[in-house]
PQR file of N, CA, C, O and H, with PARSE charges and radii, in Angstrom:
ATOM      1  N   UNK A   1       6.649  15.853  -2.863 -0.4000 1.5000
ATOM      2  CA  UNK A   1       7.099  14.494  -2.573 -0.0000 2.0000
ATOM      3  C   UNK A   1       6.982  13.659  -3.833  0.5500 1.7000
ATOM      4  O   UNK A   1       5.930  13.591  -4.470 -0.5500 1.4000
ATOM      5  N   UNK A   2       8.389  12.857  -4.263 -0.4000 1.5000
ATOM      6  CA  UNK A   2       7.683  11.740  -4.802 -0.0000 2.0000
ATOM      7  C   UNK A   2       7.772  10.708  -5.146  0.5500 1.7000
ATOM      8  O   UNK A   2       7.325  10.071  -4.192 -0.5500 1.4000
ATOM      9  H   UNK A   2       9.244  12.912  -3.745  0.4000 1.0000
ATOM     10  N   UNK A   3       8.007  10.131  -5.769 -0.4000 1.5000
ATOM     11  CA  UNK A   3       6.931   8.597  -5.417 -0.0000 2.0000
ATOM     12  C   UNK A   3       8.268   7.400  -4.915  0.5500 1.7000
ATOM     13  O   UNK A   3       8.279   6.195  -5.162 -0.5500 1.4000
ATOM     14  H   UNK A   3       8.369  10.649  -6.544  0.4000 1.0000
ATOM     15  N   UNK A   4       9.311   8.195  -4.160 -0.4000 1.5000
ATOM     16  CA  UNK A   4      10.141   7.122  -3.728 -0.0000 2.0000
ATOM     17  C   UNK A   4       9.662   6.675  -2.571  0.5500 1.7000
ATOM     18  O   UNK A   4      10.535   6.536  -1.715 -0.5500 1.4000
ATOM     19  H   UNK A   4       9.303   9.174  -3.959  0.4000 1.0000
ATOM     20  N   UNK A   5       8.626   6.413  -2.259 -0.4000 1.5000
ATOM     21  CA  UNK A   5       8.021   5.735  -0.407 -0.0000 2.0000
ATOM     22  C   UNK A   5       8.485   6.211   0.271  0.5500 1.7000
ATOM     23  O   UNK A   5       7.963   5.980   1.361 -0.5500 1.4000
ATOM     24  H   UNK A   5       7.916   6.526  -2.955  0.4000 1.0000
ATOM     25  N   UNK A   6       9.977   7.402   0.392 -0.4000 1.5000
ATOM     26  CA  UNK A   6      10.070   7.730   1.937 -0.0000 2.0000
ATOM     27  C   UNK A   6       9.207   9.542   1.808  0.5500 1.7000
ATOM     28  O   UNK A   6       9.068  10.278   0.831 -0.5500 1.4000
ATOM     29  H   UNK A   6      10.401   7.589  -0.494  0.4000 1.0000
ATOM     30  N   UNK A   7       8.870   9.679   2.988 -0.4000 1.5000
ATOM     31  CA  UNK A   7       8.319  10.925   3.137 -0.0000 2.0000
ATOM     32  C   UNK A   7       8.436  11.177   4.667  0.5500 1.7000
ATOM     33  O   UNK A   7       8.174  10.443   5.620 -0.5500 1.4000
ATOM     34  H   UNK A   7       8.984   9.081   3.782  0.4000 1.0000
ATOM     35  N   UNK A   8       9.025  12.744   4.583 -0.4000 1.5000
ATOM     36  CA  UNK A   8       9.037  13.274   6.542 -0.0000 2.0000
ATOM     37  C   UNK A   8       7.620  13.405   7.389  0.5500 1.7000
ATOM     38  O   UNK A   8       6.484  13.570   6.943 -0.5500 1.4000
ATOM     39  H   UNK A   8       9.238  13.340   3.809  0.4000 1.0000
ATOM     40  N   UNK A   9       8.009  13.292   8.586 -0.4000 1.5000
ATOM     41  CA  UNK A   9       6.392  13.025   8.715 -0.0000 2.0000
ATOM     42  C   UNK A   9       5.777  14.190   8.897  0.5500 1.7000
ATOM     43  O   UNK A   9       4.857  14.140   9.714 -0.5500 1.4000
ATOM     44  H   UNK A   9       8.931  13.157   8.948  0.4000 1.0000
ATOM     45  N   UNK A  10       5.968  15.146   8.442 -0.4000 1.5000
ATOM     46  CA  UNK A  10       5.432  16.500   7.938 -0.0000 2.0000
ATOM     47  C   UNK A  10       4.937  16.524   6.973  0.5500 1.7000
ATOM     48  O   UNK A  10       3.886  17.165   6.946 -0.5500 1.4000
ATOM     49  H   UNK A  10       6.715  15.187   7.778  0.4000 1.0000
ATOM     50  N   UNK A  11       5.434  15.813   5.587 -0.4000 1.5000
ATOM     51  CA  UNK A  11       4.886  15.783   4.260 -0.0000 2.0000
ATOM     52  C   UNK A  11       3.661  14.959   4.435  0.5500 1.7000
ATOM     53  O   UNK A  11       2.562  15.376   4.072 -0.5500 1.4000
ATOM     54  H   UNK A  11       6.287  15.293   5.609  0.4000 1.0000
ATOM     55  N   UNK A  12       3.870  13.532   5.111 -0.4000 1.5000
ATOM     56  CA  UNK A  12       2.943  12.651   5.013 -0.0000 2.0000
ATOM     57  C   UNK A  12       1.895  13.179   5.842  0.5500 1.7000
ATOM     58  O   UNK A  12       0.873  12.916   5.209 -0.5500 1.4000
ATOM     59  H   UNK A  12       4.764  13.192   5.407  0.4000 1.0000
ATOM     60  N   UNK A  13       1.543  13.820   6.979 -0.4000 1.5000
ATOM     61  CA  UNK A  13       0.605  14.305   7.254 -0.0000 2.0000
ATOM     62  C   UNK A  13      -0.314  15.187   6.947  0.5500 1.7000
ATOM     63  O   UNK A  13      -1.496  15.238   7.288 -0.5500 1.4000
ATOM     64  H   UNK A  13       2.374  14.033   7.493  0.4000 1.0000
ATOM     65  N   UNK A  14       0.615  16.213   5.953 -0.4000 1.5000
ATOM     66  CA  UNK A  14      -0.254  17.066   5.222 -0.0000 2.0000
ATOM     67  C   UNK A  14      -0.385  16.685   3.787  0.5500 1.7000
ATOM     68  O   UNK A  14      -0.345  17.560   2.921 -0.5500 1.4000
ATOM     69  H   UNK A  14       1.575  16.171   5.675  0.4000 1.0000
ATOM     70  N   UNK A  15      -0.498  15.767   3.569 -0.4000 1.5000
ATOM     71  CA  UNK A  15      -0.986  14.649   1.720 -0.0000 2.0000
ATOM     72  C   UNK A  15      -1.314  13.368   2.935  0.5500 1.7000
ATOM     73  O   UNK A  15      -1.104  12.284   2.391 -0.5500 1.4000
ATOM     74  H   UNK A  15      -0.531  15.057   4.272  0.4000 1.0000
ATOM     75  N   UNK A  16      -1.589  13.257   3.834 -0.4000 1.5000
ATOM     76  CA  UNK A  16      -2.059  11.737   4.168 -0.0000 2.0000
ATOM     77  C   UNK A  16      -3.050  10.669   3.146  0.5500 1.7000
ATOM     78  O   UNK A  16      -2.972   9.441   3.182 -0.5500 1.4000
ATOM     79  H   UNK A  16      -1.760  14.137   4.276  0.4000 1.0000
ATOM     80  N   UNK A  17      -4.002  11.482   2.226 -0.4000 1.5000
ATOM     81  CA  UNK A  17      -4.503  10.994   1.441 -0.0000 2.0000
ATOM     82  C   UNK A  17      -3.273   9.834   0.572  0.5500 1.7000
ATOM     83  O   UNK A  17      -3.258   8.615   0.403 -0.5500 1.4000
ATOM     84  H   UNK A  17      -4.066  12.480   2.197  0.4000 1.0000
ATOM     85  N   UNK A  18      -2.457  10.824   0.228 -0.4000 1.5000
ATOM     86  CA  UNK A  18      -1.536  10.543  -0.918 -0.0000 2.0000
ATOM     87  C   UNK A  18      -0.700   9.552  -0.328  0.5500 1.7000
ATOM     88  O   UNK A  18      -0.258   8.623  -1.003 -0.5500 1.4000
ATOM     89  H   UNK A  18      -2.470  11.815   0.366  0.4000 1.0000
ATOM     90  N   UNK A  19      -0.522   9.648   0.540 -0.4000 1.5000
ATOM     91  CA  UNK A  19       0.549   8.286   1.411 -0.0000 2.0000
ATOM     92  C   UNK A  19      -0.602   6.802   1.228  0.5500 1.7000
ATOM     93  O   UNK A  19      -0.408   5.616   0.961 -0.5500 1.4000
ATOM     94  H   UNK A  19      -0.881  10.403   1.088  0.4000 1.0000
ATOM     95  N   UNK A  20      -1.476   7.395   1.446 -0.4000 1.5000
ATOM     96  CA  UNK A  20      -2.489   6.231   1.873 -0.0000 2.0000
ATOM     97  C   UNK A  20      -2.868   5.647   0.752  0.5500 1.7000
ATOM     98  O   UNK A  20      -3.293   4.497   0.868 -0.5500 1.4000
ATOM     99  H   UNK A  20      -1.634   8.358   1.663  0.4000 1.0000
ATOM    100  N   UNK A  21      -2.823   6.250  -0.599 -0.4000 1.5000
ATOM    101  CA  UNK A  21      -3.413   6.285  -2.210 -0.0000 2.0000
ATOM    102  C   UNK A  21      -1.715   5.294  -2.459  0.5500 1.7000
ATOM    103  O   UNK A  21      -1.733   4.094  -2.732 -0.5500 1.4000
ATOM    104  H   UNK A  21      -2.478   7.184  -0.693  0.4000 1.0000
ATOM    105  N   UNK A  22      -0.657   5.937  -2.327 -0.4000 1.5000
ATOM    106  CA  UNK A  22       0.606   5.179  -2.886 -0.0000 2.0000
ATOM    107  C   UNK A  22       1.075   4.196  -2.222  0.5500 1.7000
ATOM    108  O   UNK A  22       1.827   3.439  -2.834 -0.5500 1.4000
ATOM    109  H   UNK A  22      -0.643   6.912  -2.105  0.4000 1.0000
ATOM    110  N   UNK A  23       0.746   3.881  -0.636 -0.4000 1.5000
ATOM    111  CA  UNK A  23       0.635   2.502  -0.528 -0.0000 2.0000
ATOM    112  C   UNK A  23      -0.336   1.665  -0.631  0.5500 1.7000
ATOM    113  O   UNK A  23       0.063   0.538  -0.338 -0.5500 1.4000
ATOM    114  H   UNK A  23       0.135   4.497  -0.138  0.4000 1.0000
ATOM    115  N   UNK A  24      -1.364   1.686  -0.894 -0.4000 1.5000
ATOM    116  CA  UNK A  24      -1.819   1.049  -1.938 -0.0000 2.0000
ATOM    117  C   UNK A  24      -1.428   0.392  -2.923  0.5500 1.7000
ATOM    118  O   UNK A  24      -1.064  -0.780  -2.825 -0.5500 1.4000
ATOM    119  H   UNK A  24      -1.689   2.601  -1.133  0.4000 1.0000
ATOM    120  N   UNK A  25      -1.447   1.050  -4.014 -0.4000 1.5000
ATOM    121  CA  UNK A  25      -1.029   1.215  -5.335 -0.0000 2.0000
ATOM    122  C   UNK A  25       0.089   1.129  -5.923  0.5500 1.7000
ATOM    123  O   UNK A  25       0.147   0.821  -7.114 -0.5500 1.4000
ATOM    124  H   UNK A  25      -1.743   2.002  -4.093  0.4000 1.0000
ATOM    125  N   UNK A  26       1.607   1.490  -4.895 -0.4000 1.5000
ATOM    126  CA  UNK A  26       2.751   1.548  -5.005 -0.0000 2.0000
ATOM    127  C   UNK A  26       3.563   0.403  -4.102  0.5500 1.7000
ATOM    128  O   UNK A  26       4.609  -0.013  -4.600 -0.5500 1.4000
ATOM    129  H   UNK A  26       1.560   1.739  -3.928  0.4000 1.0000
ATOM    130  N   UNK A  27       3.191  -0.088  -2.919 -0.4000 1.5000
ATOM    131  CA  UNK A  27       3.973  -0.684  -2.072 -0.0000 2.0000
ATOM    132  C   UNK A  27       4.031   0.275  -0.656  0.5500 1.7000
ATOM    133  O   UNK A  27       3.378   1.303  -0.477 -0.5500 1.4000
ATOM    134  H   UNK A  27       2.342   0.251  -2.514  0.4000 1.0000
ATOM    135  N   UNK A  28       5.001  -0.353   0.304 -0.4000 1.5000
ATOM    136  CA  UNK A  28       4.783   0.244   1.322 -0.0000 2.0000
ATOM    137  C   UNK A  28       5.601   1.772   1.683  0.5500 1.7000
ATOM    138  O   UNK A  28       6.773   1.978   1.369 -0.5500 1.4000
ATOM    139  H   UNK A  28       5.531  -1.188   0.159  0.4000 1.0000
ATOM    140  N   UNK A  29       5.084   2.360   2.105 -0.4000 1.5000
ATOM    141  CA  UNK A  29       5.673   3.891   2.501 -0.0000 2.0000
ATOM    142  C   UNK A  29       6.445   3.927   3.906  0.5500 1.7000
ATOM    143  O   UNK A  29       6.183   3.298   4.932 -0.5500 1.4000
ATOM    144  H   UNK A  29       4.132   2.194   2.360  0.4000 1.0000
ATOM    145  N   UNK A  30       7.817   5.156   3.570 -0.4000 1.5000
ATOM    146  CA  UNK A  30       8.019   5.048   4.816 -0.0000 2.0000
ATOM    147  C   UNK A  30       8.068   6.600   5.190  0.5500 1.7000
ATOM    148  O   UNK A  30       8.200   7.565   4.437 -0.5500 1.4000
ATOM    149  H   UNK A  30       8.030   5.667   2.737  0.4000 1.0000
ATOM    150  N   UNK A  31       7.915   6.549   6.634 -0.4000 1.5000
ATOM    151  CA  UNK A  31       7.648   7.974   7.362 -0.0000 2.0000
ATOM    152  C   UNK A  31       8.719   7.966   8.273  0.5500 1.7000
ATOM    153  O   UNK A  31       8.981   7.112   9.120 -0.5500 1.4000
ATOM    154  H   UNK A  31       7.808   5.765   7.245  0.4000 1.0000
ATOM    155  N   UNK A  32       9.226   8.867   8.043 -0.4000 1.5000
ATOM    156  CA  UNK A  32      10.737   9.505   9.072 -0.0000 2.0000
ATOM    157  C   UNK A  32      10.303  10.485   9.883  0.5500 1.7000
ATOM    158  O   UNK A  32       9.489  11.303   9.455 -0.5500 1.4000
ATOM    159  H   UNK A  32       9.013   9.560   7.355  0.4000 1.0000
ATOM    160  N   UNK A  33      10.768  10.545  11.137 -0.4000 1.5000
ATOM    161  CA  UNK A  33      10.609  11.512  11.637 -0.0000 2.0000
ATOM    162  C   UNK A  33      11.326  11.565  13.217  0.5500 1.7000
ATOM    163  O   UNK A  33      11.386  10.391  13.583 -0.5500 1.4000
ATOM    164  H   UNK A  33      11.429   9.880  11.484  0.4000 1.0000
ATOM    165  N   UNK A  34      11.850  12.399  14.214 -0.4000 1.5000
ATOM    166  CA  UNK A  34      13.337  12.247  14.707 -0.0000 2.0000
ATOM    167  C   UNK A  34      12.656  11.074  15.853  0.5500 1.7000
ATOM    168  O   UNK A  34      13.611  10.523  16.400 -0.5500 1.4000
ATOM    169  H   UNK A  34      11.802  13.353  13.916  0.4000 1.0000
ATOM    170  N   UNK A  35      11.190  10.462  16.442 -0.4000 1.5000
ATOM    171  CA  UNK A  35      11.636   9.402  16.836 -0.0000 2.0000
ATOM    172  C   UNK A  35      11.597   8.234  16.101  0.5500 1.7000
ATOM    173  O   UNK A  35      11.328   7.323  16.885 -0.5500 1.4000
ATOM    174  H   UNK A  35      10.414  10.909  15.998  0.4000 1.0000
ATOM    175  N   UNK A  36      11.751   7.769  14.847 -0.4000 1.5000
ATOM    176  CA  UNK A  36      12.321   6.328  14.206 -0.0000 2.0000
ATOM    177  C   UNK A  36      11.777   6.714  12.873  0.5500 1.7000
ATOM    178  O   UNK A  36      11.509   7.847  12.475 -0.5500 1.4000
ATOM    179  H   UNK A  36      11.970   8.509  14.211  0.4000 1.0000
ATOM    180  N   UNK A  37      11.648   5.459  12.191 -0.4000 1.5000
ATOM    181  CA  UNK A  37      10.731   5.240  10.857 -0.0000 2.0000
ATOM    182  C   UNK A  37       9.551   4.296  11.245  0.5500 1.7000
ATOM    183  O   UNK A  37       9.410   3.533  12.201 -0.5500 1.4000
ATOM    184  H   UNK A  37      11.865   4.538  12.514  0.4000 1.0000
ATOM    185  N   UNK A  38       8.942   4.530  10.438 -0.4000 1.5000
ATOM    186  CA  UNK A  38       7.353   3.636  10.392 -0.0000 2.0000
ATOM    187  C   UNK A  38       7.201   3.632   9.107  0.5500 1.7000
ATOM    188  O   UNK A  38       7.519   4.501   8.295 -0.5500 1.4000
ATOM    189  H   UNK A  38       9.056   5.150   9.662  0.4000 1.0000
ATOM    190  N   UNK A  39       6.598   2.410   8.913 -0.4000 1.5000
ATOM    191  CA  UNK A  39       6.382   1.854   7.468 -0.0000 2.0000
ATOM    192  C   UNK A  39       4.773   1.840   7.552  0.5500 1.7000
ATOM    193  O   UNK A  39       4.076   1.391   8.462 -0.5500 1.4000
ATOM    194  H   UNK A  39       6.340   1.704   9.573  0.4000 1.0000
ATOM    195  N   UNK A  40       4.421   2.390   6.477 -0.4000 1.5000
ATOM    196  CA  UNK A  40       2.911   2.685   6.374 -0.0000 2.0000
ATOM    197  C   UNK A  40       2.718   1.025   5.003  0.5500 1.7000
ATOM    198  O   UNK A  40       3.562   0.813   4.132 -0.5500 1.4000
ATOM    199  H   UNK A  40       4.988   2.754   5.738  0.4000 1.0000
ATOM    200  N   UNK A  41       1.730   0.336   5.163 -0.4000 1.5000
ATOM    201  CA  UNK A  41       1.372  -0.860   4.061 -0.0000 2.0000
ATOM    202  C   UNK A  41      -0.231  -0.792   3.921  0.5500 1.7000
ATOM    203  O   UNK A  41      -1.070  -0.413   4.739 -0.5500 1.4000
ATOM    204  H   UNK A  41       1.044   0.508   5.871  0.4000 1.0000
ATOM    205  N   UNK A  42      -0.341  -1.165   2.934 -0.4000 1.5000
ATOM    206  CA  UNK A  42      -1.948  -1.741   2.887 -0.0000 2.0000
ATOM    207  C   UNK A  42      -1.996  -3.141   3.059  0.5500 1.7000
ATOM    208  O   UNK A  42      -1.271  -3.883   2.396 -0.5500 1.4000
ATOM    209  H   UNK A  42       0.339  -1.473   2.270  0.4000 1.0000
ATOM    210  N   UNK A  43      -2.580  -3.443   3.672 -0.4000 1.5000
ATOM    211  CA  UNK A  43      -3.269  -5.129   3.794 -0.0000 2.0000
ATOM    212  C   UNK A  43      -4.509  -5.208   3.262  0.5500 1.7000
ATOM    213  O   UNK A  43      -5.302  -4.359   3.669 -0.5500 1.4000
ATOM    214  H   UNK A  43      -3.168  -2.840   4.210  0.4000 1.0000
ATOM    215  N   UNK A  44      -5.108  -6.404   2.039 -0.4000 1.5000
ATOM    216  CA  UNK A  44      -6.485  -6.571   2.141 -0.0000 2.0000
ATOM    217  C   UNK A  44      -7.060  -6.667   3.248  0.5500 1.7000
ATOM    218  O   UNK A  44      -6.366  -6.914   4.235 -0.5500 1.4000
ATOM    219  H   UNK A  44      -4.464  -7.094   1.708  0.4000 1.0000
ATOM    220  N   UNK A  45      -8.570  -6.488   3.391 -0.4000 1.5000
ATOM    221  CA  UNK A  45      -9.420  -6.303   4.315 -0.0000 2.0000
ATOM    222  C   UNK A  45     -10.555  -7.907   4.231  0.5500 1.7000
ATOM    223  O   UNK A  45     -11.485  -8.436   4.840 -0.5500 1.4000
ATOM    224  H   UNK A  45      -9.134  -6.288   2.590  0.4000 1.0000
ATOM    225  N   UNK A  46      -9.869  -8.069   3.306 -0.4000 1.5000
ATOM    226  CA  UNK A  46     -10.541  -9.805   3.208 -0.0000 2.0000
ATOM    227  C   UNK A  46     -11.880  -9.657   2.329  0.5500 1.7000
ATOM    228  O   UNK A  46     -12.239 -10.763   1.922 -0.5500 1.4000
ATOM    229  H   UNK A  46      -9.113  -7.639   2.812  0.4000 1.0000
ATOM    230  N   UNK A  47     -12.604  -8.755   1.977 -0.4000 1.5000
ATOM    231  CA  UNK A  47     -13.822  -8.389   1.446 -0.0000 2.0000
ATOM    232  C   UNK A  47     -13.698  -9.031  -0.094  0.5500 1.7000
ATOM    233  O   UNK A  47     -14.635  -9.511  -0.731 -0.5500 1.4000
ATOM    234  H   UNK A  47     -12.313  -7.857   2.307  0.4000 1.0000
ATOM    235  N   UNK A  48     -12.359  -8.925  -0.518 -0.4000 1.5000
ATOM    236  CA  UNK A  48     -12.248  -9.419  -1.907 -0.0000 2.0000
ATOM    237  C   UNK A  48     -12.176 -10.627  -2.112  0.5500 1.7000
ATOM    238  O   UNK A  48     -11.837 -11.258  -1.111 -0.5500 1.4000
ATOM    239  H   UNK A  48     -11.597  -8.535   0.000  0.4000 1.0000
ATOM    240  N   UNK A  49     -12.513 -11.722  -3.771 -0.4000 1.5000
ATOM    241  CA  UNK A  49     -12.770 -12.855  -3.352 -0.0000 2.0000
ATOM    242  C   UNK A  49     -11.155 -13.286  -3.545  0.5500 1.7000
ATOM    243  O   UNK A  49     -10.310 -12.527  -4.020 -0.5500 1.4000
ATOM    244  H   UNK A  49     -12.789 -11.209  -4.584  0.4000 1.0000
ATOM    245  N   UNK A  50     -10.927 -14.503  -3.134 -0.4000 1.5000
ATOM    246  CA  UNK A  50      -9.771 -15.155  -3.087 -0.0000 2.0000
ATOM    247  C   UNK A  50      -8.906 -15.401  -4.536  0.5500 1.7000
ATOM    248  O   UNK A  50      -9.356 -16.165  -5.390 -0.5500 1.4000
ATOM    249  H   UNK A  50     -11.614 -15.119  -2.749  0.4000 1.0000
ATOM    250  N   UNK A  51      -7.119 -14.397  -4.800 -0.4000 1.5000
ATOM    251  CA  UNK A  51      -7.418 -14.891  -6.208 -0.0000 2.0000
ATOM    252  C   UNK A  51      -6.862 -16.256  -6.525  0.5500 1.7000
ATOM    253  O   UNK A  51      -6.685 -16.526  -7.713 -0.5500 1.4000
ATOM    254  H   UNK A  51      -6.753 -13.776  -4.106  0.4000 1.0000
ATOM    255  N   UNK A  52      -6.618 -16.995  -5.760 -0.4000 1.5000
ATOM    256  CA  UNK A  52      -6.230 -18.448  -6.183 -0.0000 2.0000
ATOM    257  C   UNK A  52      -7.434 -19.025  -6.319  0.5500 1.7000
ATOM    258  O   UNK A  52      -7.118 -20.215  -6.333 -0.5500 1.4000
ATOM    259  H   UNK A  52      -6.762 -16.775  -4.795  0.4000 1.0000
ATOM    260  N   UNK A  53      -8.931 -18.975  -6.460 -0.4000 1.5000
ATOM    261  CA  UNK A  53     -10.077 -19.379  -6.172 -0.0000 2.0000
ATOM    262  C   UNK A  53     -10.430 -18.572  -8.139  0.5500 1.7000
ATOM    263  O   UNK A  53     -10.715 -19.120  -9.204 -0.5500 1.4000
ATOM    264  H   UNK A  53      -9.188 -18.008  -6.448  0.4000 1.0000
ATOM    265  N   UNK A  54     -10.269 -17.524  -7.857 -0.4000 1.5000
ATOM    266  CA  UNK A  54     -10.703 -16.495  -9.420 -0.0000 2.0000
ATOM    267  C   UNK A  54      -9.607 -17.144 -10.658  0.5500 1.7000
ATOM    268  O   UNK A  54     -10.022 -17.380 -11.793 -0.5500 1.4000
ATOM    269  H   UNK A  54     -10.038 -17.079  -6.992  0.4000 1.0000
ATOM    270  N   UNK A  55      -8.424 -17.341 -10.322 -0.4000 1.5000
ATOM    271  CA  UNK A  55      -7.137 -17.748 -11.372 -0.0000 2.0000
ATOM    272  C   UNK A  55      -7.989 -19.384 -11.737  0.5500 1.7000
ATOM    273  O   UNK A  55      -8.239 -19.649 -12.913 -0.5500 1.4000
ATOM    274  H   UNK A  55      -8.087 -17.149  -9.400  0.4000 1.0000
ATOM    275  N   UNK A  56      -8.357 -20.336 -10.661 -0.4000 1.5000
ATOM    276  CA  UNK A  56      -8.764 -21.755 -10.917 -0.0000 2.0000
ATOM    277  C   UNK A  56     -10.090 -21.623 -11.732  0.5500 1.7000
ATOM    278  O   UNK A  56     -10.636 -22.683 -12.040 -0.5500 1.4000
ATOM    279  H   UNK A  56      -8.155 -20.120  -9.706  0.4000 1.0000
ATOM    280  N   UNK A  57     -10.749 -20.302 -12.168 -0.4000 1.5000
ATOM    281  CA  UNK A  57     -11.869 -20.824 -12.485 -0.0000 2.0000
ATOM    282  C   UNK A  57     -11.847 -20.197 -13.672  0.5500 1.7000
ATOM    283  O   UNK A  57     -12.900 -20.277 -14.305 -0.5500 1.4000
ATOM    284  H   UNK A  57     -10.305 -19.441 -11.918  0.4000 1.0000
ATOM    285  N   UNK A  58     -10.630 -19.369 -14.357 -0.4000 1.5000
ATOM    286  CA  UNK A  58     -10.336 -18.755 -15.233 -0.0000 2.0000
ATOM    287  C   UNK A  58      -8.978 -20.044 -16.680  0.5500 1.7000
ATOM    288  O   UNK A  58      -8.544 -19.971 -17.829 -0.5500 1.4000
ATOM    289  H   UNK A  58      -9.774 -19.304 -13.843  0.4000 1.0000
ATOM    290  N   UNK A  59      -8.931 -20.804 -15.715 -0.4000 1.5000
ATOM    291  CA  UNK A  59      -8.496 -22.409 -16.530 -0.0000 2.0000
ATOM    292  C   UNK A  59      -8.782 -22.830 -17.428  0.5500 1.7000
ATOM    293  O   UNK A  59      -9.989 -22.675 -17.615 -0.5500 1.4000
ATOM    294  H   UNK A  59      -9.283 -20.863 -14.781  0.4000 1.0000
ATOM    295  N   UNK A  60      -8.264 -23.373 -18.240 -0.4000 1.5000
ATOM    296  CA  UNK A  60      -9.190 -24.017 -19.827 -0.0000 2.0000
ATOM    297  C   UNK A  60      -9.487 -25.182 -18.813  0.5500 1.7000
ATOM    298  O   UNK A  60      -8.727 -25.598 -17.939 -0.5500 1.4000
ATOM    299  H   UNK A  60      -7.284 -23.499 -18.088  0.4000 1.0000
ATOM    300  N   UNK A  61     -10.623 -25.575 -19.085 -0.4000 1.5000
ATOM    301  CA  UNK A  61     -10.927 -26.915 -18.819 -0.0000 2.0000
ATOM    302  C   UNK A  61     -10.802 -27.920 -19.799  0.5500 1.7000
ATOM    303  O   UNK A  61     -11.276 -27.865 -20.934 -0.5500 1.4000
ATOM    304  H   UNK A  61     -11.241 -25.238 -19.796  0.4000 1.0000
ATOM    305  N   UNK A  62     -10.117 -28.876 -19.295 -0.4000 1.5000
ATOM    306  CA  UNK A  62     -10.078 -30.183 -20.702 -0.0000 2.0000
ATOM    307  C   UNK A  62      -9.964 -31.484 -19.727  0.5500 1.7000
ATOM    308  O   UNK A  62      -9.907 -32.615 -20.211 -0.5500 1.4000
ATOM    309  H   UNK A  62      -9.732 -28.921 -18.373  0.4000 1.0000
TER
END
């Protein structure tokens, strides 16, 4: 497979790691298989800090 996001859902189940590693890292994946498509995404989990909060404090101050 590679790295165009679509994968059968045969491939993606046997590399599930790798689906799970390239959406991440790549954007969202999609999985075909004869009943529809499904789009695999990562969402933050909120654990990280906010980066409009990290960008404001990284500012020249004057």
């Amino acid at each position: 497979m590679d790295s165009n996001s679509i994968w059968t859902a045969e491939d993606a189940a046997g590399d599930f790691v790798r689906v799970l590693k390239q959406a991440r890292d790549s954007g969202p994946q999609e999985i075909r298989d004869v009943t529809g498509v499904y789009v695999l995404k990562s969402v933050s989990d909120g654990t990280k800090g906010d980066v409009a909060k990290s960008l404001m404090k990284l500012r020249p101050k004057g």
